[in-house]
Backbone as ProteinMPNN parsed JSONL, in Angstrom:
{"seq_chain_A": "XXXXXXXXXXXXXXXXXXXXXXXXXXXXXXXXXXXXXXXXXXXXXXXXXXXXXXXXXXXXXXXXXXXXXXXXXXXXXXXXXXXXXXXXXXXXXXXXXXXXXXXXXXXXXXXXXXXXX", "coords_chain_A": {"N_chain_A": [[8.064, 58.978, -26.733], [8.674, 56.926, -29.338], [11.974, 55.413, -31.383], [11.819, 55.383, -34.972], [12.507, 53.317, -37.785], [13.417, 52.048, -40.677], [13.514, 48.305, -41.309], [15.76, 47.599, -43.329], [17.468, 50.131, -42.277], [17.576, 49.448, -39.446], [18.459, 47.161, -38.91], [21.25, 47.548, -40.606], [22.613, 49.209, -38.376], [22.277, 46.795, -36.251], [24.417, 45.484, -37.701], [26.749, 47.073, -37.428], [26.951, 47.295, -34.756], [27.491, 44.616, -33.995], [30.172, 44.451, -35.611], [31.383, 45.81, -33.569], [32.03, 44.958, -31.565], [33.876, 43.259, -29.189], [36.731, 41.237, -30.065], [37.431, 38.887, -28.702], [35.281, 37.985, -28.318], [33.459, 37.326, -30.184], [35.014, 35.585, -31.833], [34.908, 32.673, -31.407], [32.476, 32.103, -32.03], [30.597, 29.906, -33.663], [28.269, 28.781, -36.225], [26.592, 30.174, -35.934], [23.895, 31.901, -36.565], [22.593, 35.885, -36.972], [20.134, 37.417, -36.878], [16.919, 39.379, -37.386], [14.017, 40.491, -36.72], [10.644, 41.985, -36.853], [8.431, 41.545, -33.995], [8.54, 39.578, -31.365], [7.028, 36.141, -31.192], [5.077, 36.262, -29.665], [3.763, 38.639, -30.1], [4.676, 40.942, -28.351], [6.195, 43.525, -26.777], [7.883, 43.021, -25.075], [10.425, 41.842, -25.278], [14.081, 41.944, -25.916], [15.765, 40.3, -27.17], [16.549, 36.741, -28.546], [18.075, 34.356, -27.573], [18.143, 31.342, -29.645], [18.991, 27.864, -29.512], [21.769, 25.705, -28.658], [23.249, 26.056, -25.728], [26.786, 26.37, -25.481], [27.977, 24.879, -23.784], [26.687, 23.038, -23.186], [26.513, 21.084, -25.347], [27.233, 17.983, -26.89], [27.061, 16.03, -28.451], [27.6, 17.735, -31.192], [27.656, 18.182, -34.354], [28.4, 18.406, -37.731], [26.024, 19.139, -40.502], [23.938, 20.25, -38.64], [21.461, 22.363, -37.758], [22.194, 26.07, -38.331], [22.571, 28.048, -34.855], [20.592, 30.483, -33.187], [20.658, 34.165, -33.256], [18.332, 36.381, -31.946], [16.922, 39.574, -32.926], [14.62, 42.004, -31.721], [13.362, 44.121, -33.342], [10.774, 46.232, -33.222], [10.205, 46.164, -30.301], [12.852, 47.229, -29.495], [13.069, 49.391, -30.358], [10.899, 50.977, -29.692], [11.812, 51.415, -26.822], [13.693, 53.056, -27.25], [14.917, 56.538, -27.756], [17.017, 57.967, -29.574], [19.225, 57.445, -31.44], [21.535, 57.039, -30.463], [20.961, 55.834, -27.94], [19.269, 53.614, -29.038], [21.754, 52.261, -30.179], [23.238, 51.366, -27.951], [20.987, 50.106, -26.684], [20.626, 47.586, -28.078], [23.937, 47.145, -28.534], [23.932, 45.82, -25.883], [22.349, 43.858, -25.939], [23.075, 42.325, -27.596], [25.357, 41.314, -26.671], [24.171, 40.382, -24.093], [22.711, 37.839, -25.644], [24.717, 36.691, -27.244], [26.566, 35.854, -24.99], [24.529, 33.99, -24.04], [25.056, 31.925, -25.447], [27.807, 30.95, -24.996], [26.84, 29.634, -22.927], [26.427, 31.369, -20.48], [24.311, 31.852, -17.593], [21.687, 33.92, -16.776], [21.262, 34.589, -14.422], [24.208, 34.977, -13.541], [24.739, 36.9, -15.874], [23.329, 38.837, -14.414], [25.004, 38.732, -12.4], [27.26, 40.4, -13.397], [26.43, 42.798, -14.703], [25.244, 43.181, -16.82], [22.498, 42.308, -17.218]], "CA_chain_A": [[8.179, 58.886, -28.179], [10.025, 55.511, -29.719], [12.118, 55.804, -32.721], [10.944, 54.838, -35.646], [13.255, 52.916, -38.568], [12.969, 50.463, -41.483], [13.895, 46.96, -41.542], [17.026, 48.142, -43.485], [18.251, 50.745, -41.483], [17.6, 48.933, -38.122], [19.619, 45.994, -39.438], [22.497, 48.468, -40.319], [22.77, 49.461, -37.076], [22.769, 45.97, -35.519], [25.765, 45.244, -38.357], [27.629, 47.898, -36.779], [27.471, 46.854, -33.508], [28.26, 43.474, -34.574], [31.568, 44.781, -35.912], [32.339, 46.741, -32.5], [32.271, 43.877, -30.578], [35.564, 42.806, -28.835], [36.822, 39.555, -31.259], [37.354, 37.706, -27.984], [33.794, 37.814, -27.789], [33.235, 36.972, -31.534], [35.826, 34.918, -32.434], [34.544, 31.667, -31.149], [30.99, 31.881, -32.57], [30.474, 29.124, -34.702], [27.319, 28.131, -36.603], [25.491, 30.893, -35.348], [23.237, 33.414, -37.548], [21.82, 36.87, -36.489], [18.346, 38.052, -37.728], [16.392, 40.812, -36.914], [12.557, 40.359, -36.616], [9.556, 42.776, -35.999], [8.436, 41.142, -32.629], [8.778, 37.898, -31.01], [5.79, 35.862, -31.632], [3.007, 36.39, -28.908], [3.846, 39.959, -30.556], [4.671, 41.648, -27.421], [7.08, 44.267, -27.008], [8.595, 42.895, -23.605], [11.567, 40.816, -25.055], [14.41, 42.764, -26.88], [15.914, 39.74, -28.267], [16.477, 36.131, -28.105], [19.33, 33.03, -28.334], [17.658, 29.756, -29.717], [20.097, 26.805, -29.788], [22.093, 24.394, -28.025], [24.684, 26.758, -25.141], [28.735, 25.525, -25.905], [28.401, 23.899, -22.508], [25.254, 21.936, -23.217], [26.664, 20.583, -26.332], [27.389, 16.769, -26.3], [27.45, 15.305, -30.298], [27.28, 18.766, -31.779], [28.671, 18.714, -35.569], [28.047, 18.486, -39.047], [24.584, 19.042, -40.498], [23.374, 20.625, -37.322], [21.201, 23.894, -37.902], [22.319, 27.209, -37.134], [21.864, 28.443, -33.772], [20.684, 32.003, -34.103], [20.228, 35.027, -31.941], [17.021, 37.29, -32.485], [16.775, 41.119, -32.285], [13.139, 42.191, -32.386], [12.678, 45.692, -33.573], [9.881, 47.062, -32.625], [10.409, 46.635, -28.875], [13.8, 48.146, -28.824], [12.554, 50.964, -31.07], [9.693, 51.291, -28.204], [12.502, 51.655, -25.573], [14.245, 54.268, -27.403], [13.953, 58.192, -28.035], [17.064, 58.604, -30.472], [19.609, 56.579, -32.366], [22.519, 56.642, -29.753], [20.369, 55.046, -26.933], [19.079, 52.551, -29.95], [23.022, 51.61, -30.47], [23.495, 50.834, -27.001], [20.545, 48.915, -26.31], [21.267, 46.934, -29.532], [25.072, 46.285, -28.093], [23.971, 44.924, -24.828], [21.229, 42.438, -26.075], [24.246, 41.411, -28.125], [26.052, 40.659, -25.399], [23.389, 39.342, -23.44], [22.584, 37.001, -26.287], [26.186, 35.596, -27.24], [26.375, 35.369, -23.296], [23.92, 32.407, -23.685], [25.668, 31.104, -26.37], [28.484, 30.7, -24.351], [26.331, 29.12, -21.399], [26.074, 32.291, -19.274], [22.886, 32.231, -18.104], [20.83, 35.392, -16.401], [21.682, 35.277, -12.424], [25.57, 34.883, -14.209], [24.695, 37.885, -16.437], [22.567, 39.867, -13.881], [26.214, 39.364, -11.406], [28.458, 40.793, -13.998], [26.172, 43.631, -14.789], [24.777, 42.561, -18.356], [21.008, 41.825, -17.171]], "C_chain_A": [[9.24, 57.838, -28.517], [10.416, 56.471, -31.131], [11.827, 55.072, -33.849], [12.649, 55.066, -36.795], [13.091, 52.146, -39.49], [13.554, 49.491, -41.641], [16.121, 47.081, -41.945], [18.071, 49.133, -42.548], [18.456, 50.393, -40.004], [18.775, 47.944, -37.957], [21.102, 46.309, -39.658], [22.978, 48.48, -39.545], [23.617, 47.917, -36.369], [24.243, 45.045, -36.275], [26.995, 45.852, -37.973], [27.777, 47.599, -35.453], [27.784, 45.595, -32.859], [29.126, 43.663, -34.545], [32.523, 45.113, -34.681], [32.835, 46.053, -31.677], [33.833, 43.476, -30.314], [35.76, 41.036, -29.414], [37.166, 38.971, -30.441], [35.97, 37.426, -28.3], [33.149, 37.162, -29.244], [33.728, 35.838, -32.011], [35.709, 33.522, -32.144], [33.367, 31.061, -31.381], [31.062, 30.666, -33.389], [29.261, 28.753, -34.899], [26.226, 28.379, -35.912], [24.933, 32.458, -36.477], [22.752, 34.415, -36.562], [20.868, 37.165, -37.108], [17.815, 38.855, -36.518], [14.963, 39.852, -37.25], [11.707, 41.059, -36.048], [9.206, 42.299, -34.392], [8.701, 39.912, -32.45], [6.954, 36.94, -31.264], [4.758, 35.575, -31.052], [3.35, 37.882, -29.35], [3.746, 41.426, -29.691], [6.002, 42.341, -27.277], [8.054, 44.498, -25.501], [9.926, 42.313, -24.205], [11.98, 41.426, -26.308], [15.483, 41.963, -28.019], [16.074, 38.486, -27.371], [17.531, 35.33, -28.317], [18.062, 31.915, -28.889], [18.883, 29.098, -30.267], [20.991, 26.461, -28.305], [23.276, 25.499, -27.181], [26.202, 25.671, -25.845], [28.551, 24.796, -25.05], [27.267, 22.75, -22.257], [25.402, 20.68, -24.449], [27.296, 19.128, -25.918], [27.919, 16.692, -28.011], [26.96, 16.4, -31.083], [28.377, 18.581, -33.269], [28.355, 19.116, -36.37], [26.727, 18.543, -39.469], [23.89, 19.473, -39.578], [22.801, 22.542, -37.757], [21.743, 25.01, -37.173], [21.927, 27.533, -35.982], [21.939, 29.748, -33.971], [20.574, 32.895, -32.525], [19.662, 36.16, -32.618], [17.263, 38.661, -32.261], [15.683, 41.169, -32.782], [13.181, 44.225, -32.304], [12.049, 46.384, -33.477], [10.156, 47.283, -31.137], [11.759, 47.065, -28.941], [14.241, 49.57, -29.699], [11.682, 51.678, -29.774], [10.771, 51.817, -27.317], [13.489, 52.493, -25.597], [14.233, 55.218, -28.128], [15.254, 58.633, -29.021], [18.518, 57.592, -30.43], [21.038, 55.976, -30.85], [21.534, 55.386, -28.656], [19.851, 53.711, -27.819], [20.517, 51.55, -29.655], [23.153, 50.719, -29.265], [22.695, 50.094, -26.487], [20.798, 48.038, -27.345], [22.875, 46.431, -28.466], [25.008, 45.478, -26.503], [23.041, 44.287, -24.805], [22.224, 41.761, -26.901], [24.881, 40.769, -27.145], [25.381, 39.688, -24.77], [23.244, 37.748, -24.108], [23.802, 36.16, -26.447], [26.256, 35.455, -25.704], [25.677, 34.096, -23.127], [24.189, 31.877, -24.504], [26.505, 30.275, -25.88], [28.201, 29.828, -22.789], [26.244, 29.757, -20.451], [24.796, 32.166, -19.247], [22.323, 33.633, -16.954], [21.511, 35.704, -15.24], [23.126, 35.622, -13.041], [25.842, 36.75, -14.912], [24.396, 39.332, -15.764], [24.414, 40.267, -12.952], [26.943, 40.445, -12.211], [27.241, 42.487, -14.535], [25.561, 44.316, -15.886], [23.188, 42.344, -18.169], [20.13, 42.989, -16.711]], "O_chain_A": [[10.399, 57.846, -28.102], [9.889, 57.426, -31.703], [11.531, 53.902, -33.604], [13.47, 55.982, -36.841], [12.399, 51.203, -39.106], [14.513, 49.735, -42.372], [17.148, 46.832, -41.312], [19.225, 48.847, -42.226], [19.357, 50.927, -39.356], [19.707, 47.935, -37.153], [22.024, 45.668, -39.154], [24.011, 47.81, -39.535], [24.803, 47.767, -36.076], [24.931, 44.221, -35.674], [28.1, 45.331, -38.123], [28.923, 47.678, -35.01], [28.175, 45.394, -31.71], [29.646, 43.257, -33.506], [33.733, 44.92, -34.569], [33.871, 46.298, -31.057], [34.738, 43.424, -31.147], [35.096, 40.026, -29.185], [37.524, 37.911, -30.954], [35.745, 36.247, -28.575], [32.19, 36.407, -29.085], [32.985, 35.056, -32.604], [36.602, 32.922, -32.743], [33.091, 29.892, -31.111], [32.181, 30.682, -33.901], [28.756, 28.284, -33.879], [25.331, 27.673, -35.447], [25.448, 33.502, -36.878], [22.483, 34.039, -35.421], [21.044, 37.062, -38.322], [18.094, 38.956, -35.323], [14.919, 38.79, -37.871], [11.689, 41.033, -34.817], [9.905, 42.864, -33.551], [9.087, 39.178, -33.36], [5.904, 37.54, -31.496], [3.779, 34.942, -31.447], [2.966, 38.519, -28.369], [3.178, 42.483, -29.968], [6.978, 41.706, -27.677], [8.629, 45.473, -25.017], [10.76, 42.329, -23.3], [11.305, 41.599, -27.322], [15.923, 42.394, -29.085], [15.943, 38.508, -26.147], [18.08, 35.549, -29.396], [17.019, 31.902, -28.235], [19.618, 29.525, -31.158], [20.804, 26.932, -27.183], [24.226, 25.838, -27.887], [26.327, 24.609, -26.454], [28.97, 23.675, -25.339], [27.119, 21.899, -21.38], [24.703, 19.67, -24.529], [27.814, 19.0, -24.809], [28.905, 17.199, -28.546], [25.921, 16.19, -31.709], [29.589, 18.796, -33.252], [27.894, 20.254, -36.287], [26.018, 17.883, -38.71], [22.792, 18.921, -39.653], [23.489, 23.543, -37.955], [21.837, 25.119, -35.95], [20.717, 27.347, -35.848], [22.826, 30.315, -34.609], [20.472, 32.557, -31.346], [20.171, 36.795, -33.542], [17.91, 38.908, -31.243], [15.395, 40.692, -33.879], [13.056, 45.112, -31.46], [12.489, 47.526, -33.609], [10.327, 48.425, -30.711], [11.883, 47.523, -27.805], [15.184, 50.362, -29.705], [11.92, 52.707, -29.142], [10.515, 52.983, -27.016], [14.156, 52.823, -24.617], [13.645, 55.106, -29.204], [14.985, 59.714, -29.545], [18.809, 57.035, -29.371], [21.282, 54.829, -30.477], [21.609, 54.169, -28.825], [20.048, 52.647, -27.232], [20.49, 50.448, -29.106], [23.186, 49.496, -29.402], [23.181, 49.243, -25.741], [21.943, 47.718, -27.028], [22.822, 45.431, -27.749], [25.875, 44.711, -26.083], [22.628, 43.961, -23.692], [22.191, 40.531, -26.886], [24.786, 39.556, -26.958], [25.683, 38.495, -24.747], [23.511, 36.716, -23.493], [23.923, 35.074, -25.881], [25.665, 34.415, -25.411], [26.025, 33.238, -22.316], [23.446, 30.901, -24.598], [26.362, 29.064, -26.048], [28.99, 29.517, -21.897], [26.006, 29.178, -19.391], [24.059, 32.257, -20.229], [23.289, 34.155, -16.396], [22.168, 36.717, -15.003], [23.263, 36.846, -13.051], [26.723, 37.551, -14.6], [24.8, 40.444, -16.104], [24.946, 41.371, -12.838], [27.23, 41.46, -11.576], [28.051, 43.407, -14.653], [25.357, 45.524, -16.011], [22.611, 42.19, -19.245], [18.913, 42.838, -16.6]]}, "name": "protein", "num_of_chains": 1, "seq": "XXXXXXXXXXXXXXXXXXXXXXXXXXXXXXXXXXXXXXXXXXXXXXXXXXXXXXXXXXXXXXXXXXXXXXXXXXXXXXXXXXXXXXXXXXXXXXXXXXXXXXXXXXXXXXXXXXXXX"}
């Protein structure tokens, strides 16, 4: 049984565990949005969120005028993958992680060592 939420209250959630975050981990973000989105768009419920944009360590002539780089949470699949609000929270704070993780230029094998993948 997944849990089931609306747009609003899912979003809540990932505002709150936004907030919890340790402000090392925050505090260097720049010119990055979060959004929420029903699925990813082959509309499959394998991928619980995503980065798009340029890592810090990939960056070369990064400035002004330069679109947000964002990081996705898709809602349905990490409703699918959980049975009641706590287990929600916590997958929610470690696709955060994961995600700013590739912000920062961690990428997966990096993430999988440390215990994040």
């Amino acid at each position: 049984m997944s849990l089931e939420l609306s747009e609003d209250e899912f979003e809540s959630i990932v505002v709150d565990e936004l907030d919890a975050l340790p402000d090392e981990m925050v505090e260097g973000l720049e010119n990055l949005v979060f959004v929420t989105e029903a699925r990813p768009e082959d509309g499959s419920l394998d991928l619980l969120g995503v980065y798009e944009g340029v890592a810090l360590t990939d960056r070369d002539q990064y400035g002004f005028g330069e679109l947000p780089d964002r990081i996705v949470l898709f809602r349905e699949p990490l409703l699918a993958i959980c049975d009641d609000l706590e287990a929600l929270r916590h997958e929610i704070h470690v696709t955060l992680v994961h995600e700013i993780a590739h912000y920062y230029g961690i990428d997966d094998a990096e993430l999988h060592r440390l215990g994040w993948a």
